[in-house]
C-alpha positions in Angstrom: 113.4 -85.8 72.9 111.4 -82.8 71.8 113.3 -82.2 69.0 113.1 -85.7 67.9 108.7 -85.2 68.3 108.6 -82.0 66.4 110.5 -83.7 63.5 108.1 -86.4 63.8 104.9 -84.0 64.1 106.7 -81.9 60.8 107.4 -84.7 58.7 103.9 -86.1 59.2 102.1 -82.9 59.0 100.6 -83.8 55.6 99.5 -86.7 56.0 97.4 -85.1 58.8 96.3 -81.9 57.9 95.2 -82.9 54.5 92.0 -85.7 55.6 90.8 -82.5 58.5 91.1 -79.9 56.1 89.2 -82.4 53.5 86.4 -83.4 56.2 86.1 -79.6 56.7 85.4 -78.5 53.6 83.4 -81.2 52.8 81.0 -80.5 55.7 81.0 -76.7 55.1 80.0 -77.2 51.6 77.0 -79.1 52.3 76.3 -76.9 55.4 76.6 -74.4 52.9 74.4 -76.0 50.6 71.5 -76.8 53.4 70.8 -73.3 54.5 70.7 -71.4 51.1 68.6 -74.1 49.7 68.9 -74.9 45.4 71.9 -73.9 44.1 72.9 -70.9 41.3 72.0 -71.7 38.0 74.8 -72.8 35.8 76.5 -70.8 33.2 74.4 -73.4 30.7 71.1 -71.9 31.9 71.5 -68.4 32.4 70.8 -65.8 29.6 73.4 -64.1 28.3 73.4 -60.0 28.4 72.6 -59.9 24.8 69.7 -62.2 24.9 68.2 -60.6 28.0 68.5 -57.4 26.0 66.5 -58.9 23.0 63.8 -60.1 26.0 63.4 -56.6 26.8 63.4 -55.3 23.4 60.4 -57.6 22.7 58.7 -56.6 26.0 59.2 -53.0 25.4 57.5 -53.7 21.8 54.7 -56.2 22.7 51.7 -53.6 23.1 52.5 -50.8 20.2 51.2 -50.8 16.5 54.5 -51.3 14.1 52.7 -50.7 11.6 52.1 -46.6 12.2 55.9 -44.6 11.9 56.0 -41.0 11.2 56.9 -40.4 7.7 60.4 -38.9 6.9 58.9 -35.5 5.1 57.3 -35.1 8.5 59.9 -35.9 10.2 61.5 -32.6 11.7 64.9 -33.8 12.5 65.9 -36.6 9.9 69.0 -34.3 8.2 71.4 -33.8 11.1 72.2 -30.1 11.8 74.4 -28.6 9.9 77.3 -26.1 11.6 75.6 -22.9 12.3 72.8 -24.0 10.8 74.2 -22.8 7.1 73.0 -25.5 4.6 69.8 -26.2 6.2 66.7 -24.0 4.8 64.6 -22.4 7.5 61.0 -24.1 7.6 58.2 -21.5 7.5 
């Protein structure tokens, strides 16, 4: 007789498990969803890296006058350094 139940319970298993595991989820996700509140921005809304760096950039760049640059001949360091210093003339 118990062989004939557990064939039963095995056969039917799916048709079981599946609506429990469905109501499960279903209440964990809005469980879920209650106690953290709004959810996570999508992938449509959030910034991408490169446009959060150009954000930054503009930040960084809001306050100071573009307009005044050091001028190359005063520029120290413009040529890069030569090996040993050969080909570059010593300033005086």
């Amino acid at each position: 007789m118990w062989s004939v139940l557990w064939a039963a319970v095995r056969s039917k298993a799916p048709y079981v498990t599946f609506p429990v595991a469905f109501v499960v989820g279903l209440v964990g996700y809005h469980l879920e969803w209650f106690l953290r509140g709004d959810p996570p921005p999508t992938a449509e809304e959030e910034k991408s890296i490169s446009e959060q760096r150009e954000d930054r950039k503009l930040q960084e760049i809001a306050g100071k006058d573009l307009t005044k640059v050091v001028s190359l001949k005063e520029k120290l360091e413009f040529a890069p350094r030569a090996v040993l210093n050969r080909n570059r003339p010593e300033k005086s």
